[in-house]
C-alpha positions, 0 to 999 in steps of 0.5 A: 458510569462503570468506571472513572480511569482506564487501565494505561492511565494510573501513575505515582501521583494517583497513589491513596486514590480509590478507583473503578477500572473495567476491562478484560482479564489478560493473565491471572496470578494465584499465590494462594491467599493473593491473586494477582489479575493484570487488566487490560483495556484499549489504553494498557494494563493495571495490576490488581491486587486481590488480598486474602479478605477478596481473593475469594472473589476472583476464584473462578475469574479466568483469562479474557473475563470481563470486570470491573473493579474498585479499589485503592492506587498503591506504589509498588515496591518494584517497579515494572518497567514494562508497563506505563503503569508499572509503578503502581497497583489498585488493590482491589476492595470490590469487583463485579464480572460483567461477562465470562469468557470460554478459553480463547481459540488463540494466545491473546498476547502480543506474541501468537502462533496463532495461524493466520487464517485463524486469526482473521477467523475470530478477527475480533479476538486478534483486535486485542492484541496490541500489534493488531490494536496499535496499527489501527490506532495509527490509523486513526491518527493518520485520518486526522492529522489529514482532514485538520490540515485540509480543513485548515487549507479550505478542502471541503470532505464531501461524500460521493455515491457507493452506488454507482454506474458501471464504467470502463477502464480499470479493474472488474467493477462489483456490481449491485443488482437493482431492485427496482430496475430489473435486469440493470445494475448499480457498481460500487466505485472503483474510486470517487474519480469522476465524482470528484471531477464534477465537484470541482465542476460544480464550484467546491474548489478543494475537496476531499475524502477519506473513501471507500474503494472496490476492485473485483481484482486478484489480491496479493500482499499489498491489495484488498477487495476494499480499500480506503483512499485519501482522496483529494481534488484541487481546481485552478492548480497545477501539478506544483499545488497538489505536490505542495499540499500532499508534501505539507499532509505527508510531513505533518503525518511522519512528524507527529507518527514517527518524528521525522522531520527531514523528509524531502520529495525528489522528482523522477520522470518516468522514462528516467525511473525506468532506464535506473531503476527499472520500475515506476514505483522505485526504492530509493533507499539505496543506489545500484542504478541501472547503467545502459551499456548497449554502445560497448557491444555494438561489435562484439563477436558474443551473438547474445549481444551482437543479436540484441543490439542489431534486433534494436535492442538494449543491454542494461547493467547492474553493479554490486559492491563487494558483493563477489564473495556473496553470490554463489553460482546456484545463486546466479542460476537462482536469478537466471530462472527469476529473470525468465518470470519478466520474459527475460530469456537469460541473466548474464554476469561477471565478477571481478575479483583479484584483478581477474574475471569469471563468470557466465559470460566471461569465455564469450567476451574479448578481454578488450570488452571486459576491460572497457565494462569494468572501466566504464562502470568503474568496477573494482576487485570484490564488485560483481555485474549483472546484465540483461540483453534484450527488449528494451521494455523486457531489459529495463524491467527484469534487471529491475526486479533484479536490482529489488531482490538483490537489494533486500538479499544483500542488506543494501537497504536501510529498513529504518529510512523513509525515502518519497519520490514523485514519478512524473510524465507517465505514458499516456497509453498502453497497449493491451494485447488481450483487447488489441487496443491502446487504454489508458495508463492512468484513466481516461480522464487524465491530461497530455503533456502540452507538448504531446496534444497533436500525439494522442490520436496518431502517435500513441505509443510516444505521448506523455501525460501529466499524471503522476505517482508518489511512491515510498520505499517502493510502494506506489502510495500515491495516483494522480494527474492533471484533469482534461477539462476541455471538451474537445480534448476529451473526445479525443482521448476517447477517440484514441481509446476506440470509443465512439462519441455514442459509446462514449455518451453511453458510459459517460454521459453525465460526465461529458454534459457536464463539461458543456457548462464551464469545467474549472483547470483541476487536478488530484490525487488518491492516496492510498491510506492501507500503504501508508499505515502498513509503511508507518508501522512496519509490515508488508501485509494490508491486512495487518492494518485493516480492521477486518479484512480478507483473505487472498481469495477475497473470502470473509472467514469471520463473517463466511462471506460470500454466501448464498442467498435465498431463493426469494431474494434472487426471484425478487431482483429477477437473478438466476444463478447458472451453475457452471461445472 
C-alpha cells in the first residue's frame, strides 16, 4: 500500500499519528534549513514540514512532483483557515519521489490564465485544478443520486448498441465503416430512441440509461460532438409519471448538490411560452413577459403598423421597469440591428418619463395611441417599451431574444435562482424549407394530442403533440414525449412526413415489425446530464464539466483527432478518400 490517509483527510484529532500521505507537490517553500511542500491529491492539501534533519531530501523536489511521504500529524500553532486540513502539518520523517515533473505548460492553480486552447491541450494537467476536478465530481454525484432513485423505483439500466443503423430525422449521423460488409455503414446513435421503444416493447417496463450520444452538428457554448443523457423509458404511463418521476430525480439531485428544497415545476404550453416569452426554452427567472397589442393599431395611421396588421400580422410588446435612464440611444440602434439576426426588419420603442413620451416611434404615433399603450400596459414614468410589428412567428421570437438580452443587461435576473418549467403540447411538425416538406419537430415517433389525430395527415400546420420539454433557467435540459404505440398511426405520421410505407420499411424496418406483436403505452425522456452539471456548477460552457472534450470545430487538441489513417486500413474497409479542393 502506498499510503494509509489522503491529503483532505487529517484533522486535530489525528495529532501525534505517524502516516504516509502520496500526491503531487503543488507549492514548494524554502526557508533554508526548513521547507515547507503543500501536497495535493483529488481529495485536498497537507502541509509537510521537512525539518533541518530531512529537508536535504527535498532539495531538487519541484512543483507537480509526484511523493510519498511519511511522517508524524502535528497541530499548527496557526491555523489556515483556507484549507480543510489547515489545523495541522505532517512533519515529514521519510519521503520517496515516485515520479519527477518538467515545468508545467500552464499555472496549476485554481486561478490560470492559461488559454483555453491550452488548457484542452494538456487537458489532463487542467484536471487537477480543482475548478475542472470539482465539476466532474458533481458529475459523479449526479449519476448516482439518479441510477439509486430509479433502482429504487424498478428502472432497469440496460445498455443499447453504439453501433447502429443510419436513420433520418435529426442531426447528420457519424458513421462507422464495416469491415465485413464492404460499401455499408454502422451509425453511432444520435440517442437510444428506438432502442428504448423496443425495450418496453420487449416487456422491461422501466428503463434507464446513463447514454453516450453523437450528433455531426455545429457546436456552440452549450453542445458537444459527444454528449451523455440520462435517458429513461416508462411503459403503461402517461405524461403525468414520467413528469413525477424526473421531478422525484431532479429534487433529490438539487437537495443533496446545492440544498435546495423548494423547487417547484410549473407548466407552460408551448403556444403560451411563445406568445410571453418568445421562446420554447424560456427563463423564468424573472418576468417582462410579452404583451400582444395588435388590437391597439388596427387603425392607426403609423404604415409600420397599419401595413403589419392588415398583412395578418401581430405586434408584440415588451416593458422594462425603470429602465428609461439605462438605455441610450446607441443602445437602442444596438438592438435595431440584434433584432434583424431573427429577421425582424426593425425594433420600434417609446420611453416614458416625466409624463412625457420620446423615442423611435414617438412623431409617428397619435398622442391618443400612446396614451392607450401606456394605459394598457400599465406603464409608469421611468418604464421604457420595446415593440416589434411583423410575423407572428418572426414578432414573438426576435422580441424574445430581446427580452433575453435585455434581462442579463439590465440585471433582471437572479443568478442565485433555479427556476424549472415544463413546455407542453409542441408542434407536431415543422416545416423545412431546405427540404420543402414537413419533419418532425420532435422525431418521428412521438404522439399527437388526441384531439388532433384527424390533423396529421391534413392539417399539419396546426396539430399538436404530446412531447414535452423540461428547461432550467433557459436551458432546454430536458426532451421527451408520449410514444406512438400503434401501428396504423405510425404509418400515418410517416405518410405525412412523405415516407412511403417501402421507404419507411427501408429505415425502420425492425422497429415497424416490432409493433406487430403487442407494443405497451409508453413515454420517456432524455435528460441532457452536460446541462445540468453546467447549471449546478455555475458556467455557461460544456466543456468545463466534460472531462476531455472538444473544441468548437469538433477537433481533439490533446489527442490530435481527427487524423488520418493508413492507406492499408482505408484499402482494407474498401474507402477512397476524394480530395476536394
Amino acid at each position: 500500500m502506498y499510503r494509509d490517509h489522503t491529503c483532505g483527510e487529517l484533522r486535530k484529532t489525528d495529532e501525534g499519528k505517524t502516516v504516509t500521505l502520496c500526491g503531487w507537490v503543488s507549492k514548494r517553500r524554502n526557508l533554508g534549513s526548513i521547507v515547507f511542500i503543500d501536497l495535493r491529491d483529488r481529495y485536498g492539501i497537507t502541509q509537510i514540514t521537512f525539518d533541518e534533519n530531512n529537508s536535504e531530501k527535498v532539495k531538487d523536489v519541484r512543483n507537480e512532483y509526484v511523493i510519498k511521504v511519511t511522517g508524524k500529524v502535528a497541530v499548527k500553532e496557526n491555523a489556515n483557515d483556507k484549507l480543510a486540513t489547515g489545523e495541522i502539518e505532517v512533519i515529514a520523517s521519510d519521503v520517496e519521489i515516485l515520479s519527477t515533473s518538467e515545468t508545467t505548460p500552464m499555472i496549476i492553480a485554481d486561478e490560470t490564465d492559461a488559454l483555453e486552447e491550452l488548457r484542452l491541450k494538456y487537458r489532463y494537467l487542467d484536471i487537477r485544478r480543482n475548478p475542472i476536478k470539482e465539476k466532474l465530481l458533481v458529475r459523479d454525484k449526479v449519476t448516482m443520486i439518479v441510477r439509486n432513485i430509479l433502482h429504487e423505483d424498478n428502472f432497469v439500466e440496460v445498455e443499447t448498441p453504439i453501433l447502429s443503423k443510419s436513420t433520418p430525422e435529426g442531426a447528420r449521423d457519424y458513421l462507422v465503416p464495416s469491415r465485413l460488409y464492404k460499401g455499408k455503414f454502422y451509425a453511432l446513435p444520435q440517442s437510444p430512441q428506438i432502442y428504448k421503444q423496443l425495450l418496453m416493447i420487449g416487456g422491461m417496463d422501466r428503463y434507464f440509461q446513463i447514454a453516450r450520444c453523437f450528433r455531426d452538428e455545429d457546436l456552440r457554448a452549450d453542445r458537444q460532438p459527444e454528449f451523455t443523457q440520462i435517458d429513461m423509458e416508462m411503459s403503461f404511463a402517461t405524461e403525468e409519471d414520467i413528469w413525477s418521476e424526473v421531478e422525484k430525480v431532479m429534487k433529490a439531485i438539487f437537495k443533496e448538490v446545492k440544498g435546495i428544497t423548494d423547487l417547484t415545476f410549473p407548466r407552460i404550453k408551448y403556444v403560451d411560452a411563445m406568445d410571453k416569452y418568445g421562446s420554447d426554452k424560456p427563463d423564468i427567472r424573472f418576468g417582462n413577459e410579452m404583451v400582444n397589442v395588435t388590437d391597439l393599431f388596427k387603425e392607426s395611421n403609423f404604415a409600420v403598423f397599419k401595413n403589419c396588421v392588415a398583412e395578418g400580422g401581430i405586434i408584440k410588446a415588451l416593458v422594462f421597469k425603470n429602465a428609461a435612464a439605462n438605455l441610450s440611444r446607441k443602445k437602442f440602434d444596438e438592438l435595431n440591428e440584434f433584432v434583424k439576426v431573427y429577421k425582424a426588419k426593425a425594433l420600434a420603442y417609446l420611453k416614458y418619463d416625466n409624463n412625457e413620451f420620446t423615442g423611435s416611434v414617438n412623431n409617428a404615433l397619435e398622442q391618443g395611441e400612446k396614451e392607450a399603450l401606456r394605459d394598457y400596459l400599465k406603464m409608469e414614468n421611468g418604464d421604457v417599451v420595446m415593440m416589434i410589428a411583423d410575423k407572428k412567428a418572426i414578432a414573438e421570437v426576435a422580441l424574445g431574444a430581446v427580452r433575453k438580452k435585455m434581462g442579463e443587461e439590465l440585471g433582471l435576473i437572479d443568478k442565485n435562482k433555479f427556476a424549472f418549467c415544463w413546455i407542453t403540447e409542441f408542434p407536431m411538425y415543422e416545416y423545412s424549407e431546405e427540404e420543402d416538406r414537413w419533419v418532425s419537430a420532435h422525431h418521428p415517433f412521438t404522439a399527437p394530442r388526441d384531439c388532433d389525430i384527424d390533423k396529421l395527415t391534413t392539417d399539419q400546420a396546426n396539430c399538436y403533440s404530446r412531447a414535452y420539454d423540461l428547461v432550467l433557467n433557459g436551458y432546454e435540459l430536458l426532451s421527451g414525449s408520449v410514444r406512438i404505440h400503434n401501428s396504423e398511426m405510425q404509418a400515418k405520421v410517416f405518410s405525412a412526413l412523405g415516407l412511403t410505407p417501402e421507404k419507411a420499411k427501408a429505415k425502420f424496418g425492425f422497429f415497424i415489425d416490432a409493433f406487430k406483436y403487442g407494443a405497451p403505452p409508453h413515454c420517456g425522456v432524455g435528460i441532457g446530464l452536460e446541462r445540468l452539471i453546467m447549471i449546478l456548477t455555475g458556467t455557461d460552457n460544456i466543456k468545463e464539466v466534460v472531462a476531455f472534450p472538444k473544441t468548437a470545430t469538433a477537433y481533439c487538441l490533446m489527442s490530435d483527432a481527427p487524423n488520418t489513417v493508413d492507406q492499408d486500413q482505408l484499402d482494407f474497409l474498401g474507402i477512397d478518400i476524394v480530395k476536394q479542393d
